[in-house]
C-alpha positions as CSV (number, residue, x, y, z in Angstrom):
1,X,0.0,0.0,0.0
2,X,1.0,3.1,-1.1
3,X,0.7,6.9,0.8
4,X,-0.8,9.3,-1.4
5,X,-0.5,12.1,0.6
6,X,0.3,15.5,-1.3
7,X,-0.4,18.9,0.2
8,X,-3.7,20.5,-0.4
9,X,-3.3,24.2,-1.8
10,X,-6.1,26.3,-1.1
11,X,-8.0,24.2,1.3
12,X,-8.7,25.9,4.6
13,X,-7.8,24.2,7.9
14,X,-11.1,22.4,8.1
15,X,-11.1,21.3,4.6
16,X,-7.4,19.4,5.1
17,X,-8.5,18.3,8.6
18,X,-11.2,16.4,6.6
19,X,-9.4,15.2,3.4
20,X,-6.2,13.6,5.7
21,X,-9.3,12.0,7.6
22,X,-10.8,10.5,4.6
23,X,-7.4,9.6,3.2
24,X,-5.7,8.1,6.4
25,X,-8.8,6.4,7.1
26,X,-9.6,4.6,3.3
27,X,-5.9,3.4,4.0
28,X,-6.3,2.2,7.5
29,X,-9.6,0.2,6.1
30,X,-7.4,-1.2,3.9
31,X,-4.7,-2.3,6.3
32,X,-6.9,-3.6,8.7
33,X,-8.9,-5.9,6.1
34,X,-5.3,-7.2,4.8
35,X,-4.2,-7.8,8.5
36,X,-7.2,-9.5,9.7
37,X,-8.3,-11.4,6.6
38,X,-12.0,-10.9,6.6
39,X,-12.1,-12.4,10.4
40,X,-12.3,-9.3,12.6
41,X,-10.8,-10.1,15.7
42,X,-9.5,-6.3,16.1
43,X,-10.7,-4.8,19.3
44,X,-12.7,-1.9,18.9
45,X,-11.0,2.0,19.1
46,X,-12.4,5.3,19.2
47,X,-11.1,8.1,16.9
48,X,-10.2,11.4,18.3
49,X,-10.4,15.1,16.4
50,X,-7.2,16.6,15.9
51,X,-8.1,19.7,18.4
52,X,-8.2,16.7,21.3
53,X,-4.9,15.5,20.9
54,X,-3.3,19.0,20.7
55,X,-4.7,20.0,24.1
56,X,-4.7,16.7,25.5
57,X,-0.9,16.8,25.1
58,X,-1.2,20.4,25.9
59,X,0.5,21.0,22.5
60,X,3.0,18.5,22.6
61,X,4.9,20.2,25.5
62,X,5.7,16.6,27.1
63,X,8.0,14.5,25.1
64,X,8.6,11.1,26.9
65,X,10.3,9.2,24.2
66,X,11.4,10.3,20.5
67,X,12.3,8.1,17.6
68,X,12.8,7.8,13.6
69,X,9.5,7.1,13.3
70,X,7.5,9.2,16.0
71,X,7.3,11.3,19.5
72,X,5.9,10.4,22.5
73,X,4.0,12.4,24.7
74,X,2.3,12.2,28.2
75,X,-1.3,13.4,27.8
76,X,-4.7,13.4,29.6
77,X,-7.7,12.9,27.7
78,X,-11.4,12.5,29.2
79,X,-10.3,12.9,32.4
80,X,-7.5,10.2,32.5
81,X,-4.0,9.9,32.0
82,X,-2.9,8.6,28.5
83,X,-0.1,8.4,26.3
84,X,-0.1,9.7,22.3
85,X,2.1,8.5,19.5
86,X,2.7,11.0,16.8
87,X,4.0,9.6,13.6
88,X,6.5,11.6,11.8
89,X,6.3,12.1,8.3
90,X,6.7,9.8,5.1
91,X,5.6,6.6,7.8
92,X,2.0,6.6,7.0
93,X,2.1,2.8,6.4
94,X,3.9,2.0,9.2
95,X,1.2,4.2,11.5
96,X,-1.6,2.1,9.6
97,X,0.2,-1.2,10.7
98,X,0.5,-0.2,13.9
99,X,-2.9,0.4,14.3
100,X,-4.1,-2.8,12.7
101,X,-1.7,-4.8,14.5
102,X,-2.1,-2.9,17.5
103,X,-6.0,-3.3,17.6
104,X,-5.7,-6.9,17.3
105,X,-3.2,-8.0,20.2
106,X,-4.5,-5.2,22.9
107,X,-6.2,-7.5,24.7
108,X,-2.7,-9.2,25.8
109,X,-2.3,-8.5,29.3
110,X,1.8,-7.5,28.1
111,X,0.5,-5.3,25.2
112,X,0.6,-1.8,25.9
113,X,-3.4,-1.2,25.2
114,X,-4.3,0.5,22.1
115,X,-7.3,3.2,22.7
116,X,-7.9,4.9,19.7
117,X,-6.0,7.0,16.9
118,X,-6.8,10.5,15.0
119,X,-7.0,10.6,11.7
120,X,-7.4,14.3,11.3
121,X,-3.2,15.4,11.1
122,X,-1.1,13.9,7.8
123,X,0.3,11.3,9.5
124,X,-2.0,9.4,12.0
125,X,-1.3,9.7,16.0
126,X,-2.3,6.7,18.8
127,X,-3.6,7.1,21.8
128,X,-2.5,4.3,24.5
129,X,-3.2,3.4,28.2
130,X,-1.1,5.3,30.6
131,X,1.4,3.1,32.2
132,X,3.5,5.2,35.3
133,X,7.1,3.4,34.8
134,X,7.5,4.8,31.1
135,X,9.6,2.6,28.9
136,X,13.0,1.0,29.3
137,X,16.5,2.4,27.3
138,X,18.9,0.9,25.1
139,X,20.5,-0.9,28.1
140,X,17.3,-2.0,29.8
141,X,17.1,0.6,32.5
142,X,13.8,2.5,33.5
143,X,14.7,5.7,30.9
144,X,12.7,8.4,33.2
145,X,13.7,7.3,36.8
146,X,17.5,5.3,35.7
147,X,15.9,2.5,37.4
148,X,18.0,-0.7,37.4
149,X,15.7,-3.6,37.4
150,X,17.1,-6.9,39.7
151,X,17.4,-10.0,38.2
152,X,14.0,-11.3,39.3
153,X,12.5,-8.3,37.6
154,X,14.8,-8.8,34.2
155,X,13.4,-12.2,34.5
156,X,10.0,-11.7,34.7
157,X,10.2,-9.0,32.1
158,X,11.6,-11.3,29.6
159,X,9.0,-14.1,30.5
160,X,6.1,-11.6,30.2
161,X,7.3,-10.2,26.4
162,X,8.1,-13.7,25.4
163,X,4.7,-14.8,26.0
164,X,3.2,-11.6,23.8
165,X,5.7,-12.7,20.9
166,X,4.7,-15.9,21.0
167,X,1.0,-14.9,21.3
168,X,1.8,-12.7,18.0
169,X,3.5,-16.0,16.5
170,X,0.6,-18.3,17.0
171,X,-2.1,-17.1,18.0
172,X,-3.8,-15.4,14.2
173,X,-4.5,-17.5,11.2
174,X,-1.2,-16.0,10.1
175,X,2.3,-15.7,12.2
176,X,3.2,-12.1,12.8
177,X,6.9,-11.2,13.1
178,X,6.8,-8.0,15.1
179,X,10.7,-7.3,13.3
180,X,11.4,-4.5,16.0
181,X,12.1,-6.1,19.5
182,X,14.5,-3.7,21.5
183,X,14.4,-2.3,25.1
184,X,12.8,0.9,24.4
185,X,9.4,-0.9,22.7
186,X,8.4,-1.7,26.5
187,X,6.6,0.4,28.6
188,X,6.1,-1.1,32.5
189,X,3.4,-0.8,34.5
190,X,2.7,0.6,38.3
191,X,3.5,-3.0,39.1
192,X,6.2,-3.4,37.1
193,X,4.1,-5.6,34.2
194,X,6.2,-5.1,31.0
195,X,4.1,-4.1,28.1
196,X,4.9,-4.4,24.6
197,X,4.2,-1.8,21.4
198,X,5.3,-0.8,18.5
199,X,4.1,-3.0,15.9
200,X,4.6,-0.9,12.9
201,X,7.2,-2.9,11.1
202,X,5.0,-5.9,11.2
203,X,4.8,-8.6,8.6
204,X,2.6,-11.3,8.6
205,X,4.2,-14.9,6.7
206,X,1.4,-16.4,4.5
207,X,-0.4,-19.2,5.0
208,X,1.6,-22.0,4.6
209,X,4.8,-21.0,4.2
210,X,7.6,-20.4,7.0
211,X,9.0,-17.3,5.5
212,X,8.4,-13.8,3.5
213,X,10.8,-11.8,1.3
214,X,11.3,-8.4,2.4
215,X,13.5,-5.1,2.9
216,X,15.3,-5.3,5.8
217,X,13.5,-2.8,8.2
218,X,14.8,-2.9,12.0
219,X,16.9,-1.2,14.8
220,X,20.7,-1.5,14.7
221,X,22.1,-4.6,16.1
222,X,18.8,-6.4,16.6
223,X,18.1,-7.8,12.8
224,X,18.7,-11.6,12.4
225,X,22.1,-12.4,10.3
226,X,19.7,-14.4,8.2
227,X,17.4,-12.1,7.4
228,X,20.1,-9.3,6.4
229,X,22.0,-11.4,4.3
230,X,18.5,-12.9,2.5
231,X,16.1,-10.4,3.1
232,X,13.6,-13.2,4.6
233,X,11.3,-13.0,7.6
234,X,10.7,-15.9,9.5
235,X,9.7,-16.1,13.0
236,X,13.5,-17.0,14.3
237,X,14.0,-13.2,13.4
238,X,12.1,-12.3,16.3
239,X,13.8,-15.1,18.1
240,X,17.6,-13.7,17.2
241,X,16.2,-9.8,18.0
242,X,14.7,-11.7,21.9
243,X,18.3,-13.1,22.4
244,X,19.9,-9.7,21.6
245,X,17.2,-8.4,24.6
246,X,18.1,-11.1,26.8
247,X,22.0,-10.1,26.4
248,X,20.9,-6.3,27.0
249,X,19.0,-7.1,30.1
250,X,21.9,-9.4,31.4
251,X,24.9,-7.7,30.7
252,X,23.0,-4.1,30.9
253,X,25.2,-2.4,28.1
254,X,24.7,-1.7,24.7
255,X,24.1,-3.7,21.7
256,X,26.7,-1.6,19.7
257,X,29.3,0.6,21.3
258,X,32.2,2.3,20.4
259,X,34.4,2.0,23.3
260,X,34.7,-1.6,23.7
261,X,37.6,-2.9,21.6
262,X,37.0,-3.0,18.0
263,X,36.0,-6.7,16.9
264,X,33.8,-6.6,20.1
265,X,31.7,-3.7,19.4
266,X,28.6,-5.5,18.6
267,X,27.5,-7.2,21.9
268,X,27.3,-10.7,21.3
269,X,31.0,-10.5,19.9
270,X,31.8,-9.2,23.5
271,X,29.8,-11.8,25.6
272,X,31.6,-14.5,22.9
273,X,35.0,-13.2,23.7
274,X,34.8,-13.3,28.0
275,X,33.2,-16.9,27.6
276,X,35.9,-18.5,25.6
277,X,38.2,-17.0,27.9
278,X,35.9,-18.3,31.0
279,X,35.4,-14.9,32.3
280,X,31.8,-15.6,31.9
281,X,30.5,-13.9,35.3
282,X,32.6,-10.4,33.7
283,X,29.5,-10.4,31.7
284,X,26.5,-10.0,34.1
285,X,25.6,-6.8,35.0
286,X,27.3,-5.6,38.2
287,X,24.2,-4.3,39.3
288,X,22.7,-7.8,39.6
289,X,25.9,-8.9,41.3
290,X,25.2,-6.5,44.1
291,X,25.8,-8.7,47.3
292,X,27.1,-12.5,47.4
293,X,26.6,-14.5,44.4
294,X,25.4,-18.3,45.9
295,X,25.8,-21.0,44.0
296,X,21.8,-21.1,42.9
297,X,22.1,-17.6,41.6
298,X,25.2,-18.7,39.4
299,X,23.1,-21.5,37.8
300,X,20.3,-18.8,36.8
301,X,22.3,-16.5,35.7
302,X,24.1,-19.2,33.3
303,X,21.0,-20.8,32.3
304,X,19.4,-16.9,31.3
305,X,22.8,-16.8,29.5
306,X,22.7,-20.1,28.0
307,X,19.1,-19.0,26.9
308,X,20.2,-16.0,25.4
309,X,23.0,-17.6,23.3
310,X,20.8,-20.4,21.9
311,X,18.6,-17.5,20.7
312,X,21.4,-15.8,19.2
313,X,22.7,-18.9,17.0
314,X,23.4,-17.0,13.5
315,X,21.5,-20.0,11.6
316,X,17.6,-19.7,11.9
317,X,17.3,-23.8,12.0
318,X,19.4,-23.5,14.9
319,X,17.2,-21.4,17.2
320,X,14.4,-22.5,19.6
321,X,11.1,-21.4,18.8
322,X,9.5,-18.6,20.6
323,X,7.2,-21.0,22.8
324,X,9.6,-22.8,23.7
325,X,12.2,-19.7,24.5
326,X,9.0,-18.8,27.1
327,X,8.9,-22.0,28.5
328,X,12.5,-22.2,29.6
329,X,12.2,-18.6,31.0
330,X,9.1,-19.9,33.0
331,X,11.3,-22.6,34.3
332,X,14.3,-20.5,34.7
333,X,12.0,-17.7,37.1
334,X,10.0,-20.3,39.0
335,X,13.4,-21.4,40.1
336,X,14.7,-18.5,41.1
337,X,11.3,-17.6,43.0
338,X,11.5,-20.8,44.5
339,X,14.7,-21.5,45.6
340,X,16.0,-25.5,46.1
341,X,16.7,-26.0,50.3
């Protein structure tokens, strides 16, 4: 599907409020038809007028969280706290995907809920649930309070986005590949519930086969070797982009940085390199560490580790499946919950 937005000369504010409304929404129609297939399992969403989301953002005077695609702002609306994506321009498709994709998995529990959307601006904005602990950064810290979640937490995180990937995987007629998995797509809850959002680089695999050819959309260091080199999706690319999570929220540092030596850069290169020099506890965040490590924390943290590698195996064949990856995580943080005597 392709945006056909121009600018409209001569039309008064009114007039361009309604033709973007028209025009976003005939291609939203669209998207949603492709996404769901006739079978309309999308939860329901109310639209909003343009004039509500500028003074429910106060006129975008709170930005929360900013990326190549859109800003985030904090923003009250009916009474109630709520938080508004605002797409930038040139990603009208992805905002329509969003949406669609959006619609259909906010009933997840780890979903960050999708309320409604305006039509009425060029590019389409969201409106979502409010959630008080904002979203995570690039190393898996809280980004608005620098935060540091313990290991039980990074656990139950991981377990709780797991289980909405594989909900994406197989739970539709279709597998969805959400193609975007980083820190800074969850938001957490008052209690700490991780919930997962954007879905605009979805792609759904058709029926029947185990992969789709595509361009190679995705944040730096999470794409899947595979997928770079062939340009096909498959679900192990959200398994490879879940691994490169796991390593952030174990060794709380960042997928690509500069100042680590130069063939270890990219962070599984670095994990690689302490492990085959069995320095493998130099990779665990120090801020788990805080405190004497027993021997029953050692074997979690090597089993999340082990997890995170499997995930990371650079041939697709060679990766668990998603359900499977939330099993073990299941297993993993019932036994650290529940200690042996």
């Amino acid at each position: 599907m392709e945006s056909r937005f121009l600018c409209f000369p001569g039309l008064t504010k009114k007039d361009k409020k309604q033709r973007y409304f028209l025009e976003n929404g005939s291609n939203l129609l669209e998207e949603l038809v492709s996404s769901c297939k006739g079978r309309w399992r999308c939860n329901p969403i109310r639209t909003y007028s343009a004039k509500e989301i500028e003074e429910a953002t106060y006129y975008y005077i709170s930005c929360i969280k900013s990326d190549s695609f859109a800003e985030w702002y904090n923003g009250t609306l009916d009474g109630r706290p709520v938080l508004i994506k605002k797409y930038n321009s040139r990603y009208n498709n992805e905002a329509y995907r969003d949406i669609a994709v959006g619609s259909q998995m906010s009933s997840h529990k780890n979903v960050l809920k999708l309320l409604g959307c305006c039509l009425e601006f060029p590019q389409p904005a969201l409106v979502y649930e409010y959630v008080e602990h904002g979203h995570l950064n690039s190393t898996g810290v809280i980004a608005s309070t620098g935060l540091s979640l313990s290991l039980k937490m990074r656990l139950k995180v991981a377990k709780d986005i797991a289980n909405a990937i594989t909900y994406l995987h197989t739970s539709f007629d279709r597998p969805i590949v959400h193609r975007d998995i980083k820190p800074s797509s969850i938001f957490l809850d008052k209690d700490f519930n991780p919930k997962l959002c954007d879905f605009a680089l979805c792609i759904t695999i058709p029926e029947g086969e185990t992969h789709v050819e595509d361009l190679v959309r995705g944040t730096t260091g999470f794409p899947d070797p595979d997928y770079v080199h062939t340009s096909l999706v498959t679900e192990g690319t959200d398994v490879y982009g879940f691994g490169i999570l796991l390593c952030v929220f174990l060794t709380g540092q960042y997928v690509f940085d500069r100042e680590r030596p130069k063939n270890k850069m990219f962070l599984p290169d670095y994990i690689t390199a302490l492990i085959e020099k069995e320095q493998w506890m130099e990779v665990v965040d120090p801020k788990i560490l805080e405190g004497d490590i027993g021997e029953e924390q050692q074997l979690h943290l090597e089993a999340f580790l082990e997890l995170a590698l499997k995930c990371n195996h650079r041939k697709r064949e060679d990766r668990p499946l998603m359900i499977d990856v939330a099993k073990e995580l299941v297993r993993i943080e019932k036994s650290v919950s529940c200690p042996r005597d």
